[in-house]
C-alpha positions as CSV (number, residue, x, y, z in Angstrom):
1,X,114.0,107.6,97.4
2,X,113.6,111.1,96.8
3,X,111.6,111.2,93.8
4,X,110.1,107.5,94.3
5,X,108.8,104.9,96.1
6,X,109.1,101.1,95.5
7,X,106.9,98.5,97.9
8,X,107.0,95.0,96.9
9,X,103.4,93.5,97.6
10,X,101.5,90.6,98.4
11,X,98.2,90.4,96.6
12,X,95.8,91.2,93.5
13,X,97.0,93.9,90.9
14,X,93.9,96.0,91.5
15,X,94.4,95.5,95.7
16,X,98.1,96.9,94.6
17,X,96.8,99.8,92.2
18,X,94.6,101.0,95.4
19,X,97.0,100.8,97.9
20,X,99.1,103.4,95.9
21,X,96.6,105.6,95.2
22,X,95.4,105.6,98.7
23,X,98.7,106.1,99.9
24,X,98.7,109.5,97.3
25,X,95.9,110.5,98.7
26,X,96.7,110.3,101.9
27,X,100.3,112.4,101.5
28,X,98.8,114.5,99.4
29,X,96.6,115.3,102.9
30,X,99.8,115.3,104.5
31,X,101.7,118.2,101.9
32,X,98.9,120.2,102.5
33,X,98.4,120.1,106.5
34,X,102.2,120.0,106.8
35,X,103.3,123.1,104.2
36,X,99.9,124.5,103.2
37,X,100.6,123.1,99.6
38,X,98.5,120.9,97.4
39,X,100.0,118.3,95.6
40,X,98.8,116.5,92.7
41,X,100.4,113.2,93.4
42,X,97.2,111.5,91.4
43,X,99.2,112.9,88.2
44,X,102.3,110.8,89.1
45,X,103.0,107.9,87.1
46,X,102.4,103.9,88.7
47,X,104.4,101.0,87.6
48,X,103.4,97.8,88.3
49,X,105.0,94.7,88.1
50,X,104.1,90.7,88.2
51,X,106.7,89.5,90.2
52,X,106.2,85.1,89.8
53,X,106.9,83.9,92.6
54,X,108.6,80.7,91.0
55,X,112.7,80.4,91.2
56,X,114.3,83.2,92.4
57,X,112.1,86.2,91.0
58,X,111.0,87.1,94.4
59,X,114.5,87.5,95.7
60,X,116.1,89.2,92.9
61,X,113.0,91.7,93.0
62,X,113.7,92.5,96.9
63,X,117.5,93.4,95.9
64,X,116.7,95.5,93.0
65,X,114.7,97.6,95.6
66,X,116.8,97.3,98.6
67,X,120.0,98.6,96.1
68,X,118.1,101.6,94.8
69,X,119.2,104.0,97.8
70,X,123.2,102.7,97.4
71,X,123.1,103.2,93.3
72,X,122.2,106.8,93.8
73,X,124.5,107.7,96.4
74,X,122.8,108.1,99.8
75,X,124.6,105.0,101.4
76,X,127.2,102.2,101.5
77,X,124.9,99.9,102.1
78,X,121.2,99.3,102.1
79,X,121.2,98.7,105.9
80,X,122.4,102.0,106.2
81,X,119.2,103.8,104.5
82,X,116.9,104.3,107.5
83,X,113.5,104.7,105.3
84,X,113.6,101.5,103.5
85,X,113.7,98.1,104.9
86,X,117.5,96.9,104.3
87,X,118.0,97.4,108.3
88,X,115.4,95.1,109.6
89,X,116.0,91.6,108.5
90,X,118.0,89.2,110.4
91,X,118.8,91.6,113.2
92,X,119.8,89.8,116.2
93,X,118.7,92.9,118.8
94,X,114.9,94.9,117.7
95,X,115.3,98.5,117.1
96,X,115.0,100.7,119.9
97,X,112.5,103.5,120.3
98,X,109.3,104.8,121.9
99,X,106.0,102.6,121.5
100,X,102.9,104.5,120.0
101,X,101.2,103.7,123.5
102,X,104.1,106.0,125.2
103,X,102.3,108.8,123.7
104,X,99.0,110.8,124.2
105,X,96.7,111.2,120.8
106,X,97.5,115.2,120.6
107,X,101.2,114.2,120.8
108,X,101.2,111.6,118.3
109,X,99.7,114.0,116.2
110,X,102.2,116.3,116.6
111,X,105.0,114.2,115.7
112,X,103.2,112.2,112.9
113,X,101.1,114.6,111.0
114,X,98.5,112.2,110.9
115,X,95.0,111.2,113.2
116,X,95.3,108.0,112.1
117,X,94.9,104.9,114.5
118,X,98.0,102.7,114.7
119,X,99.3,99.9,116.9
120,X,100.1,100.9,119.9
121,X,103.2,98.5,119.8
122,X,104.2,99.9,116.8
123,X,108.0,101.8,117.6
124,X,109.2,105.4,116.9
125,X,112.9,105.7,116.5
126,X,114.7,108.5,117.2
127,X,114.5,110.5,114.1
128,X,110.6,110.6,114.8
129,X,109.7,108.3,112.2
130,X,107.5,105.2,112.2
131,X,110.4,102.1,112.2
132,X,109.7,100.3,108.9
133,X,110.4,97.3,111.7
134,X,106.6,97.8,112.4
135,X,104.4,97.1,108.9
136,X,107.2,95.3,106.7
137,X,106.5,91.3,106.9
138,X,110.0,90.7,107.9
139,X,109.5,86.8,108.9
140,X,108.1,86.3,105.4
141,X,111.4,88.1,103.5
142,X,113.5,86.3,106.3
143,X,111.8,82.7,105.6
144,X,112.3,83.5,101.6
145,X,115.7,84.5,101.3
146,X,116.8,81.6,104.3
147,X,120.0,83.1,105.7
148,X,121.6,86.2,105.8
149,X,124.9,84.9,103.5
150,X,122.4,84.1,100.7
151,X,120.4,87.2,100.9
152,X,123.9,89.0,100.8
153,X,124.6,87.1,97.8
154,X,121.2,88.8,95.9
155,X,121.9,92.1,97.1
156,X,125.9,92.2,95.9
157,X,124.9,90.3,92.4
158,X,121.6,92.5,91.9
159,X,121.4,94.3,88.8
160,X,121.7,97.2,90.3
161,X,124.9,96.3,92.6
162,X,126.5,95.3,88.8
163,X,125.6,98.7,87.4
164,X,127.1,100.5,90.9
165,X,130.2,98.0,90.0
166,X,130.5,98.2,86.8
167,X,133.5,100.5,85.2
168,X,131.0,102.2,82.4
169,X,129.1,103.8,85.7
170,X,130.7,106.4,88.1
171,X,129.2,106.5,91.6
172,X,127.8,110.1,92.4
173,X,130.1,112.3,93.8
174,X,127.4,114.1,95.6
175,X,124.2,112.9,97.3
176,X,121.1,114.4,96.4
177,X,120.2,115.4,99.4
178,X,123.2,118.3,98.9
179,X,122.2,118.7,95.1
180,X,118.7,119.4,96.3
181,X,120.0,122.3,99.1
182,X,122.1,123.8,96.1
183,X,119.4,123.6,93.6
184,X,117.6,127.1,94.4
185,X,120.4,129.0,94.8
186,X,121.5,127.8,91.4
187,X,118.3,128.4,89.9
188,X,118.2,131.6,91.0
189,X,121.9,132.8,90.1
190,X,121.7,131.5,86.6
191,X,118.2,131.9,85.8
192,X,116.5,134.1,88.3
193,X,113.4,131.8,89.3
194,X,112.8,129.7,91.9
195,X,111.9,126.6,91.0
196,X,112.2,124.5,88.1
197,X,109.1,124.1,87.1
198,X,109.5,128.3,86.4
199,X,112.2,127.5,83.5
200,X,111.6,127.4,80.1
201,X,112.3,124.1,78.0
202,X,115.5,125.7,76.8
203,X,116.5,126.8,80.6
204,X,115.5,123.3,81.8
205,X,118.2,121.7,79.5
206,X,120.9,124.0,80.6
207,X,119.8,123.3,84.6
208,X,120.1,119.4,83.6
209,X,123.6,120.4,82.1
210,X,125.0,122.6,84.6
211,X,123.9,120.3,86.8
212,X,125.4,117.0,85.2
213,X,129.0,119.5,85.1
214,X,128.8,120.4,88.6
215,X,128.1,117.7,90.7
216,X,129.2,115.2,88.2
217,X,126.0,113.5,88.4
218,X,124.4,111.2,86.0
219,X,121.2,111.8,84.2
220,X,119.1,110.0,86.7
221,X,120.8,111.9,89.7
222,X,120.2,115.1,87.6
223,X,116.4,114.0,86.8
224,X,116.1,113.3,90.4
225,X,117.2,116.6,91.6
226,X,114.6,118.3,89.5
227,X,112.3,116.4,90.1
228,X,111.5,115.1,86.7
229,X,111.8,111.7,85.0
230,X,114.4,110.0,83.4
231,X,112.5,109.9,80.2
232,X,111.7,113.6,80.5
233,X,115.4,114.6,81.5
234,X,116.7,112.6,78.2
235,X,114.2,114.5,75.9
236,X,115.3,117.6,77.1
237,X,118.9,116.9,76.7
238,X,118.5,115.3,73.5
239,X,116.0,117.6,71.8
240,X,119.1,120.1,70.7
């Protein structure tokens, strides 16, 4: 997503809690190499969750994260999102690309920002990305949800799919891939700064508000956009 990231894990809490900081770490090196800024992504907040693995926990976890691109907009359908992992599971032909091995080491760094070792057999697609094919245990969802039909059936009765479905929500009208391009120019124009982080707490609840009346988006989509939380966007709007 474009202010999160969910990953649904296998392990200890702690093992968990390190993998996400590492990962912060390690795109924090990658902001910096890539656009010469430092981020602080140790300041961002971690969830997480005890998923049992009794019943159908497991499965109704999977479609909660699988939904989370369709709910805000970006696609149809999870298999449609090509940065999560709703396109790999029961696929009856392997996604096509480039093998890691196809490369040389100053070209793979070139294309991945990164020095890292990886699988040779691991597969770039075309949009010159890492196929989420490659490190997500796919046999393991596969073998947990059984068939296709009945992971279907999780994905279209997920609490998310009821909220997309539901007539109290209204699907965004715009991505926020296009709220993000307009964002500067409406910063600028109404407030004459450059980011959002610039505004004052007053000017940061008329953004979220001009923003909610433009595109009509949500308050989540508007969060999103600014890159805030919800919990921060509903204090602003509420503190008046």
């Amino acid at each position: 997503m474009s202010n999160h990231v969910h990953f649904v894990l296998y392990g200890e809490k702690e093992d968990a809690v390190r993998f996400v900081n590492d990962l912060k770490r390690r795109y924090s090196h990658y902001y910096q190499l890539k656009y010469g800024i430092k981020q602080l992504l140790n300041e961002n907040d971690l969830d997480v969750e005890l998923i049992p693995l009794e019943g159908e926990n497991l499965e109704r976890a999977l479609a909660y994260v699988l939904m989370n691109c369709v709910v805000a907009g970006i696609c149809l359908h999870p298999s449609q999102y090509p940065w999560g992992s709703g396109n790999v599971y029961f696929k009856p032909v392997k996604s096509q690309g480039s093998c890691l091995s196809d490369y040389s080491k100053r070209s793979l760094r070139k294309i991945l920002h990164s020095a890292e070792s990886l699988p040779g057999n691991w597969i770039i697609g075309d949009r010159s990305f890492i196929l989420p094919d490659n490190y997500v245990k796919t046999a393991s969802v596969e073998q947990r949800f059984r068939s296709p039909q009945r992971m279907d059936y999780f994905i279209r009765n997920s609490s998310k799919a009821k909220k997309r479905l539901s007539s109290e929500y209204n699907l965004p009208a715009f991505t926020d891939q296009t709220i993000f391009k307009a964002l500067p120019e409406l910063l600028r124009s109404l407030f004459q700064k450059n980011s959002f982080s610039e505004l004052t707490r007053d000017e940061q609840t008329e953004c979220l508000r001009q923003i909610r009346y433009r595109f009509s988006a949500d308050l989540t989509q508007a969060a999103r956009a600014c890159g805030i939380t919800y919990s921060e966007a509903a204090n602003l709007i509420d503190k008046v």
